[in-house]
N, C-alpha and C positions, 0 to 999 in steps of 0.2 A: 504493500500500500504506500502512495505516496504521500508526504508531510505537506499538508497543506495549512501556508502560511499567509497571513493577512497584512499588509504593510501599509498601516493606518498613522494618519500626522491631527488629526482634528483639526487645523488650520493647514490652510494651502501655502504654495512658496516653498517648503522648509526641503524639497528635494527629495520627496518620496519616491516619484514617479523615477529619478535618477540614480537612487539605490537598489530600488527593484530591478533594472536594464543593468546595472553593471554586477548587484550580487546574482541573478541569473547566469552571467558571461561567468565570475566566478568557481558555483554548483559546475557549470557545465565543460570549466577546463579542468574541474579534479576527476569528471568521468559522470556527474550524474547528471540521469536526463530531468531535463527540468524545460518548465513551459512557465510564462508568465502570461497570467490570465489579467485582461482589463478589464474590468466591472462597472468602468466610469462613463454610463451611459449619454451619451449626449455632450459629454465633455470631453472625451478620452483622447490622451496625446502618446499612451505608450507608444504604440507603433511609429511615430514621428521621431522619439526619443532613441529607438533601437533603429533608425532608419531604414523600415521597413513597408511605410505609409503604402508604397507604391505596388506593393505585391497583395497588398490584401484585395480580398476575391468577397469571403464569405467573413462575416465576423457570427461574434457570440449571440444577437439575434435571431439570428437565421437556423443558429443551431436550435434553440429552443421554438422556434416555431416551425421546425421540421422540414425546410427548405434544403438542409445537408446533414449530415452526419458530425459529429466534431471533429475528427479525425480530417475531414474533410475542410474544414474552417483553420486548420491551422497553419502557421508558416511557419521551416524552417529557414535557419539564421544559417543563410550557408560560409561565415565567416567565423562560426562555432559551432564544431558538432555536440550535439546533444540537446542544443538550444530549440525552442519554440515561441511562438506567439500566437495566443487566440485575442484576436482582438475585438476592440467591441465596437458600438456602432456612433455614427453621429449622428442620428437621428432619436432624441429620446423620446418623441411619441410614435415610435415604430410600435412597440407593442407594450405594455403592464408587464414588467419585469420585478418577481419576486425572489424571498432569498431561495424557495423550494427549486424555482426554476437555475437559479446560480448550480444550486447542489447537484441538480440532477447532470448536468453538463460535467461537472469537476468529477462527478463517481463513474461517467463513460471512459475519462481519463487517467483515473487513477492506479490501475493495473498497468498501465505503459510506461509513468513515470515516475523518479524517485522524489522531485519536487515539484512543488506548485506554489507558485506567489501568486499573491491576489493583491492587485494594484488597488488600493480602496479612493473613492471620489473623497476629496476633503469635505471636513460638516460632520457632521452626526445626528442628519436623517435619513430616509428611506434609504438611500443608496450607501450608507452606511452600514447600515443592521443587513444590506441587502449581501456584501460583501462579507461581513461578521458570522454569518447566519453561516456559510458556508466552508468556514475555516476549522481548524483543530489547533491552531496555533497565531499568538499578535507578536507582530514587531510595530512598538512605537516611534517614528520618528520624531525627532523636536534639533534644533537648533539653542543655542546658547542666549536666548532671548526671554525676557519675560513673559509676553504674548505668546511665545508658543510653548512653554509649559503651563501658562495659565490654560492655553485650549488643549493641550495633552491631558490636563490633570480630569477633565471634564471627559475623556477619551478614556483613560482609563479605566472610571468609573464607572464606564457603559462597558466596558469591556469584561469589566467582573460578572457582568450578570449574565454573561455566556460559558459554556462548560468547555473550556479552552484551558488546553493539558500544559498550556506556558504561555508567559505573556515577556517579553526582554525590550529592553531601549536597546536605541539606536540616536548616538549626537552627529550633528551633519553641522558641515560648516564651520569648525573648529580653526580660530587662526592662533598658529604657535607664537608670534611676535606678542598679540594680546593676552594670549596665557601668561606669559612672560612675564612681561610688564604690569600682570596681574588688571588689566581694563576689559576682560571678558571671562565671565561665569568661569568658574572651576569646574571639571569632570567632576569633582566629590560635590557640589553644591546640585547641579544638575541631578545625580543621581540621589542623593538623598530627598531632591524635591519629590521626585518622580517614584520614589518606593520601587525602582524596578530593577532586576539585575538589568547588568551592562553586556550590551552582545560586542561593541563596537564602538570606534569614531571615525571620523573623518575630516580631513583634514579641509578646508577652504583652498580652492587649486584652481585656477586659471585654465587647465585645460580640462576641469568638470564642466567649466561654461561654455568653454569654447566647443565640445562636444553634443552639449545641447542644443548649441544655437545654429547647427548646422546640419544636426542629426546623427549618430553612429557611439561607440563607443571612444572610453577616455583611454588617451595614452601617455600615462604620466605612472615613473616608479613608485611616486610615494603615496600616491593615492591607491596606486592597484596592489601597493602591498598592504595598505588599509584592507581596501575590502578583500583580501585574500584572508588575512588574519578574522574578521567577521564572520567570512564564509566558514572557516574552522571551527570558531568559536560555537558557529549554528548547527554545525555538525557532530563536532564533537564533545561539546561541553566544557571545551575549554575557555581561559579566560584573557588568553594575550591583546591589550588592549595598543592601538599601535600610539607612538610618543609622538604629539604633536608638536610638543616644546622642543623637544632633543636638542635641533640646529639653530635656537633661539636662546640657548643656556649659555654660561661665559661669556669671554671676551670676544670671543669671535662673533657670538650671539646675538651679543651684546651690537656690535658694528653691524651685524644684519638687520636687527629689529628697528635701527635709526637709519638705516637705506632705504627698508622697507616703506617707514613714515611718510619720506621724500620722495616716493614714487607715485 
């Protein structure tokens, strides 16, 4: 059976959609198959983000109202094997889409692969519980902000009332020069806000953005050894959190974090 995991921010922006596309790429260069499913009716940019917009045929409407197969709806990432994308649709009054309807699609799936991400729409209505409903597993995102563990913390709380065998964070957008300098949230402050263990962080990176704004994945060392150490941590249970600060420590650190300012 596959671990079907939910990857919910309750506020938008914080880079949800952009850790699901590269922890997927992750899952699928250690060996396993994994698909990322969009659930974000009407709004959904996964397929844009994995640069894949151009190949979708059938999305996840189509499946549930019996126009394909799922199987049939999905695209392989032929720049990673193992990878998939079922995408959803841009049309949200195509059909009343429930969370039963989500499940029944993900349980066609589930015997083929070892993971499933479920991109959740930002907010915490319908299309919320719609994504929730059909998960065994939450990763929170949030960023080092106070808006968005104020809107995590309220994410949470909805999340408890689902029979979900773990729920872990996830910090996005971490700058090492700010840790440093101590002008952004601490890892320990963040997690102890949020009650959650820590799957992960991620570092703030220029070519996360530059990735997005053009479509495809990131090619940057210190980011993909982030979400490499995530992907482990998701897997295994372990807890290597990767050092944001590291090259911001010392002397040397020190002369990058005041380059940095001036840039």
């Amino acid at each position: 059976m596959a671990r079907k995991i939910v990857l919910t921010s309750g506020k938008g922006g914080v880079g949800k959609t952009t850790i699901c596309a590269n922890l997927g790429v992750q899952l699928a260069s250690l060996g396993f198959r994994t698909v990322l499913v969009d659930v974000d009716i009407g709004l959904n940019n996964l397929d844009v983000v994995m640069g894949l917009e151009k190949n979708v045929v059938f999305d996840i409407t189509d499946v549930i109202m019996g126009k394909c197969r799922a199987k049939q709806a999905l695209i392989e990432d032929n720049r990673f094997q193992n990878l998939f994308l079922l995408p959803s649709s841009h049309n949200s009054g195509k059909t009343k889409i429930l969370g039963e309807h989500i499940r029944s699609v993900l349980n066609m799936l589930d015997s083929s692969f070892d993971y499933i991400l479920i991109d959740c729409p930002a907010g915490v209505d319908a299309g919320f519980h719609r994504a929730v409903f059909s998960a065994n597993e939450a990763i929170v995102v949030v960023t080092p902000h106070l808006s968005s563990l104020r809107d995590a913390s309220k994410v949470i709380g909805l999340l408890n009332e689902y029979d979900l065998s773990s729920k872990g964070l996830v910090i996005n957008r971490l700058r090492g020069d700010l840790l440093a300098s101590g002008d952004m949230l601490k890892v320990e402050d963040v997690v102890r806000a949020m009650h959650l263990p820590l799957y992960g962080v991620i570092p703030e990176d220029d070519a996360i953005s530059s990735a997005c704004s053009i479509g495809g994945y990131l090619n940057s060392a210190e980011s993909t050894r982030a979400f490499t150490l995530l992907c482990e941590n998701i897997h295994t249970g372990k807890k290597k959190i990767f050092d944001c600060e590291m090259k911001y420590r010392g002397f040397m650190g020190y002369i990058r974090r005041n380059l940095k300012r001036k840039v």
